[in-house]
MIDREN-249924 format. One line per 5 residues: number of its first residue (from 1); their letters; for each residue y, x, z of N, C-alpha, C. Coordinates in nm, 3 decimals. Layout:
NUM> A> Y X Z Y X Z Y X Z  ...
This chain:
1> XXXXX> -7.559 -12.247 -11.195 -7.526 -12.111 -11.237 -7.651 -12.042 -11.291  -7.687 -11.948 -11.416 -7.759 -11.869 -11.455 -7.766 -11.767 -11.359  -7.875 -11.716 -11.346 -7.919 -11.586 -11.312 -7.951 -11.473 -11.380  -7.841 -11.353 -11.371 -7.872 -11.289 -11.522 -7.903 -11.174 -11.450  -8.047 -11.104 -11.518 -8.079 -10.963 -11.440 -8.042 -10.871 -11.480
6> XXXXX> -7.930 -10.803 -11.590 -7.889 -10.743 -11.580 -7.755 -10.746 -11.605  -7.678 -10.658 -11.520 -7.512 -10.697 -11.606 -7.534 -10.552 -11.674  -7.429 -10.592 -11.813 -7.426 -10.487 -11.889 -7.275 -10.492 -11.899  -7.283 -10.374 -11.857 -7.111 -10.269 -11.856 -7.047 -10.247 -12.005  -6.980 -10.318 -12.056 -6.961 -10.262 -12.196 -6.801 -10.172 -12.218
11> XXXXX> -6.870 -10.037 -12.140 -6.741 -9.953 -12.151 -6.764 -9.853 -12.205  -6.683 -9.730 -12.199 -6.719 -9.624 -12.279 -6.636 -9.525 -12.230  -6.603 -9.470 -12.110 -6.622 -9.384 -12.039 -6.583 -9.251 -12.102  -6.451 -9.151 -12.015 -6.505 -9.031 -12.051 -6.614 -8.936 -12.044  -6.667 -8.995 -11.895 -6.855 -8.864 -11.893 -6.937 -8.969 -11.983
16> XXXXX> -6.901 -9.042 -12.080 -7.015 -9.106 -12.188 -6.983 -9.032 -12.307  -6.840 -8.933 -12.304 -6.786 -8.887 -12.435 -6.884 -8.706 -12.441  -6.906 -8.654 -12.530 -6.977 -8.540 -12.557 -6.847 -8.486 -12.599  -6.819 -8.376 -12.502 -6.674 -8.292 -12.498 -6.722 -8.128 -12.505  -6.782 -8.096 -12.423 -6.806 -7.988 -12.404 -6.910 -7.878 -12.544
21> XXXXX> -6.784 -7.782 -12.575 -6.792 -7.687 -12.672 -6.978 -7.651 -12.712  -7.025 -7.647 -12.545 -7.132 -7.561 -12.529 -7.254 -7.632 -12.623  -7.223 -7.758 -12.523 -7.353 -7.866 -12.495 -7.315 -7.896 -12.684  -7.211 -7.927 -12.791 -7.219 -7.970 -12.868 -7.284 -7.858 -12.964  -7.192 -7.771 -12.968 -7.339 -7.636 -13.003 -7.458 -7.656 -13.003
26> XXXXX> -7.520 -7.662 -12.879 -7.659 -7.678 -12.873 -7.682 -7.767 -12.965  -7.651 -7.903 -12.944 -7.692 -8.015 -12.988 -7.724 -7.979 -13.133  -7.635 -7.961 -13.196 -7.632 -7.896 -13.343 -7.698 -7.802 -13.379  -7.742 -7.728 -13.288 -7.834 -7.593 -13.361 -8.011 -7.640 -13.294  -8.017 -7.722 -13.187 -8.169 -7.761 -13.207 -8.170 -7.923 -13.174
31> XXXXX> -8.103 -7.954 -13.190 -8.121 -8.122 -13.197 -8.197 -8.176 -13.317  -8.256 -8.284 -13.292 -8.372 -8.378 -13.398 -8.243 -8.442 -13.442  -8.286 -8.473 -13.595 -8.198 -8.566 -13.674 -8.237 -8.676 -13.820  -8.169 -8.742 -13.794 -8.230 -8.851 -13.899 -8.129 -8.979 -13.992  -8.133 -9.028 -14.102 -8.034 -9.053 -14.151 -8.060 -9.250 -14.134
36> XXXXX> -7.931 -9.324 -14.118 -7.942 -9.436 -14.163 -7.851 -9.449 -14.224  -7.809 -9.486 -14.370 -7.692 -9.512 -14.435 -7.604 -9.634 -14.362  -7.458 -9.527 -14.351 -7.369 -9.420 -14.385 -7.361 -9.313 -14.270  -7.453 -9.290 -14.207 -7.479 -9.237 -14.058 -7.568 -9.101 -14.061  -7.561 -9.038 -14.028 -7.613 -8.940 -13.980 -7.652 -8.918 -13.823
41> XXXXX> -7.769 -8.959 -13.802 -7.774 -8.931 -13.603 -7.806 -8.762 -13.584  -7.817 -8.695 -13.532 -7.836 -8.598 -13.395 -7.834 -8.648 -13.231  -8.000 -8.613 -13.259 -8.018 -8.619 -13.020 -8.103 -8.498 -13.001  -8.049 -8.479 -12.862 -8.096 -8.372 -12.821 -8.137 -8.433 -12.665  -8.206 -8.428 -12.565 -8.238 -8.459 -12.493 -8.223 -8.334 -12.374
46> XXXXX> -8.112 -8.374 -12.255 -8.012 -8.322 -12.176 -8.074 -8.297 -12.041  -8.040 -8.233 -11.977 -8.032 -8.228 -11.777 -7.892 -8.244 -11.720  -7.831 -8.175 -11.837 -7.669 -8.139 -11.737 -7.598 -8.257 -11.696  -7.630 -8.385 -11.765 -7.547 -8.487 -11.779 -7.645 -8.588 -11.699  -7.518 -8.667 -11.645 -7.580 -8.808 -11.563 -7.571 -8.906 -11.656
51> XXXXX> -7.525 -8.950 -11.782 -7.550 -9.046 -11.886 -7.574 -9.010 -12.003  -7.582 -9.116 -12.060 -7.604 -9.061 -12.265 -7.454 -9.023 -12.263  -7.480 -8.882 -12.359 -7.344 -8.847 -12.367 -7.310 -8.847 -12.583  -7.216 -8.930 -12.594 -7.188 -8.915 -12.766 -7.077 -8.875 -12.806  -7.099 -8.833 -12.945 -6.975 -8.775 -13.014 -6.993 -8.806 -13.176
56> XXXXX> -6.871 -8.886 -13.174 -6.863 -8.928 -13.347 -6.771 -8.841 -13.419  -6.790 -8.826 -13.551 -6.743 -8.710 -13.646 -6.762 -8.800 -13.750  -6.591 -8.783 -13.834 -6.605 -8.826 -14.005 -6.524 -8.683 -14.056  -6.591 -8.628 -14.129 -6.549 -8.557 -14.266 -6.423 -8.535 -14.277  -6.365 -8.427 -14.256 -6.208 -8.424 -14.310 -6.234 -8.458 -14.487
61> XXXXX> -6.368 -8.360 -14.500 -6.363 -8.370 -14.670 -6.390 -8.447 -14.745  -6.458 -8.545 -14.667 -6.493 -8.689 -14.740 -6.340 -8.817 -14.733  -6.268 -8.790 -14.595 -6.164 -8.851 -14.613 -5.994 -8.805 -14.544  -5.905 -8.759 -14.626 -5.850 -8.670 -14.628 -5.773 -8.734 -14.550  -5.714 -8.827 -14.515 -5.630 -8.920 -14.438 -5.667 -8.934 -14.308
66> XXXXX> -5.588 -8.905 -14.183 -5.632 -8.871 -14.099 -5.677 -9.046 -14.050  -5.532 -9.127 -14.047 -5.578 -9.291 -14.072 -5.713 -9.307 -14.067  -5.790 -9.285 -14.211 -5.907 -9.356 -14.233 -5.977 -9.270 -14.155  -5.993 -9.160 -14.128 -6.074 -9.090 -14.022 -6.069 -9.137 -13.906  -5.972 -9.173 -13.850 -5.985 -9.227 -13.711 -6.024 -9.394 -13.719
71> XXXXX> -6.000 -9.455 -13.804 -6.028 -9.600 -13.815 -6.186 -9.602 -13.802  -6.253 -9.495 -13.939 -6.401 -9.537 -13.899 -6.467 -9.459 -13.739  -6.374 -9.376 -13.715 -6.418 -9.328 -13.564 -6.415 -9.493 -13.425  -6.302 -9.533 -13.434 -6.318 -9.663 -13.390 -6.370 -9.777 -13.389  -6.432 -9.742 -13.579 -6.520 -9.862 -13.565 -6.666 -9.828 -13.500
76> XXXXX> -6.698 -9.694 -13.508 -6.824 -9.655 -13.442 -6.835 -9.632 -13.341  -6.682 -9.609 -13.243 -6.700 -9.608 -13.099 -6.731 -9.772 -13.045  -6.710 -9.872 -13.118 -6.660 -9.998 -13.063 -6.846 -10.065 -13.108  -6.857 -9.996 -13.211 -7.045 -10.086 -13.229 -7.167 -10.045 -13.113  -7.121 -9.849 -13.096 -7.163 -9.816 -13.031 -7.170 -9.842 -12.881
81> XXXXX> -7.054 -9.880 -12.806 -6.997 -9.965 -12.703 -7.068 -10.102 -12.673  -7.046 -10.164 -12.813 -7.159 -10.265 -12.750 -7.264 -10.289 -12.749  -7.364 -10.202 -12.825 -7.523 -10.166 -12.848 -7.566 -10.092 -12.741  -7.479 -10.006 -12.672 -7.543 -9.892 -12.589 -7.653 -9.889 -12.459  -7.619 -10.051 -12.424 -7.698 -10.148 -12.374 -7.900 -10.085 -12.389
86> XXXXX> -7.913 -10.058 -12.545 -8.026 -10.039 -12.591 -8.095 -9.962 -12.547  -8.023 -9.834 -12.492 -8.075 -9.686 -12.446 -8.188 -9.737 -12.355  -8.264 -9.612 -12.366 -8.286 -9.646 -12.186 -8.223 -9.537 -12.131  -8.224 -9.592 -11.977 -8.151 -9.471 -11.881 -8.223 -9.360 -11.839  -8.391 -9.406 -11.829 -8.475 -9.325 -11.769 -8.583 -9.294 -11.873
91> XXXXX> -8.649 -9.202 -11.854 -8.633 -9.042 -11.778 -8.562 -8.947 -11.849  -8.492 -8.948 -11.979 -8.391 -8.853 -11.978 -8.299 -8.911 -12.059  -8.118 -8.807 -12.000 -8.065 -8.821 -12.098 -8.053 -8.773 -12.213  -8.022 -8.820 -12.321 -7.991 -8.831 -12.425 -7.802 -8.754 -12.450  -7.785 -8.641 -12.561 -7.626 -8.599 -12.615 -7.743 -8.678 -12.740
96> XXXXX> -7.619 -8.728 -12.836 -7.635 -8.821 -12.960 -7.475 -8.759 -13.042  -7.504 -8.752 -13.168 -7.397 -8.710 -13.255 -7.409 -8.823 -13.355  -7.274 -8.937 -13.380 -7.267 -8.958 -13.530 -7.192 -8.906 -13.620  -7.235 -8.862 -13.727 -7.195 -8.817 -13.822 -7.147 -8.928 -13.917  -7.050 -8.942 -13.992 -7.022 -9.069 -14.096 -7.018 -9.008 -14.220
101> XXXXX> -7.134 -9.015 -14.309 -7.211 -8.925 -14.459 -7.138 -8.992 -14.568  -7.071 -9.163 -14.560 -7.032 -9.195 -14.700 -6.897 -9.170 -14.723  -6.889 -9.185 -14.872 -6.749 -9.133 -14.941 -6.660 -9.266 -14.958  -6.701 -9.372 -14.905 -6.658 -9.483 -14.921 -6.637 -9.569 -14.767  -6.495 -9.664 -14.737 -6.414 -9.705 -14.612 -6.515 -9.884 -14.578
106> XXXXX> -6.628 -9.812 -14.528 -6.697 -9.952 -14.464 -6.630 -10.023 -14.372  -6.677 -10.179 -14.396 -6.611 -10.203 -14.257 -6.694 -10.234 -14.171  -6.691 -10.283 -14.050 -6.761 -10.283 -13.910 -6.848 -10.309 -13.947  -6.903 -10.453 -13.982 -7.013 -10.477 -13.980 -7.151 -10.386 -14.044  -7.090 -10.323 -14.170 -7.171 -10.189 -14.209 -7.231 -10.072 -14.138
111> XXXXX> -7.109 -10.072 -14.051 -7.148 -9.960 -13.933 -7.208 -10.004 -13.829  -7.211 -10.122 -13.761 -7.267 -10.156 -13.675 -7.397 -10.154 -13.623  -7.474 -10.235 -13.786 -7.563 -10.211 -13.803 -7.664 -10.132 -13.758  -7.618 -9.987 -13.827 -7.714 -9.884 -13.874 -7.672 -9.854 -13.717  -7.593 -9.851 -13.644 -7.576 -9.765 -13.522 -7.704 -9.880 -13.405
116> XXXXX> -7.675 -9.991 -13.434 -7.744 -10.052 -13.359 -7.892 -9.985 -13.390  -7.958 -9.973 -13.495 -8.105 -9.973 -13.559 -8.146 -9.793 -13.508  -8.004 -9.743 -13.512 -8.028 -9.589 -13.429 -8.073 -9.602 -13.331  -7.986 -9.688 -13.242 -8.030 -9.703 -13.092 -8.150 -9.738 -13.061  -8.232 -9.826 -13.121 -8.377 -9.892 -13.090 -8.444 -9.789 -13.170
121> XXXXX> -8.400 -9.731 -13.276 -8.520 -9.606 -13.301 -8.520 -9.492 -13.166  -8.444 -9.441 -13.095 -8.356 -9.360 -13.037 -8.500 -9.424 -12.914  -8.498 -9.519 -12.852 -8.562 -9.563 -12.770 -8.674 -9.530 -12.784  -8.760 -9.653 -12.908 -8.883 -9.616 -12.946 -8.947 -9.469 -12.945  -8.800 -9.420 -12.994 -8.877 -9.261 -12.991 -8.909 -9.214 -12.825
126> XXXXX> -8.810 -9.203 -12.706 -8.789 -9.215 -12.614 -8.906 -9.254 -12.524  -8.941 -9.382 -12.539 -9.082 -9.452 -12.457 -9.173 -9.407 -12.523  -9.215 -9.370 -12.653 -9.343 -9.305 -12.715 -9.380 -9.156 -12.632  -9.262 -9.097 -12.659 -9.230 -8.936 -12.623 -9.249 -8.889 -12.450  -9.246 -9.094 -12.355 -9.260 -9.048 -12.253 -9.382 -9.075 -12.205
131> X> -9.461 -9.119 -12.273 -9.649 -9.095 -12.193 -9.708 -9.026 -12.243
């Protein structure tokens, strides 16, 4: 049998979902932000919350169909789900916003990507920011 040191949970949780009116406010009016095509990130770095808390957003105006709005919402809950692994847990949490910026119906692997390359920037920034 392997010995594996960490198990990784690949779920996604309602206290992992960014719900609250307040906290998303904030996030939006002083959160750091940065682009990876077709992505837009926002983090704000939290107390209230015991995990990373996220919230994905596509454009009514970029895609008028509610369908394709929720399809690329699923594909970014499901990359995000299994990257999330990347975070770290300690010393703070992390609210994270994706935004989906293109006018055009990627599929997963497009999104995956850039969400994965968020996450390890997201870190880097994270362990720099903490010594």
């Amino acid at each position: 049998m392997e010995e594996f040191d960490k198990i990784v949970r690949y779920t996604l949780k309602k206290a992992e979902r960014l719900s609250s009116k307040k906290d998303i406010q904030e996030l939006f009016n002083n959160g750091s932000s940065f682009y990876l095509y077709p992505l837009k990130v926002i983090t704000l770095p939290t107390t209230e919350a015991t995990a990373h808390q996220v919230l994905f957003s596509v454009p009514k105006r970029n895609f008028k169909r509610a369908v394709d709005r929720n399809l690329l919402k699923r594909r970014m809950r499901e990359a995000y789900r299994l990257h999330k692994h990347l975070l770290p847990t300690e010393p703070q949490v992390l609210n994270i916003a994706y935004i989906y910026t293109s006018k055009d119906l990627l599929d997963y692997a497009s999104i995956a990507k850039p969400i994965e390359q968020s996450l390890i920037r997201i870190k880097n920034y994270v362990a720099k920011n903490k010594k």
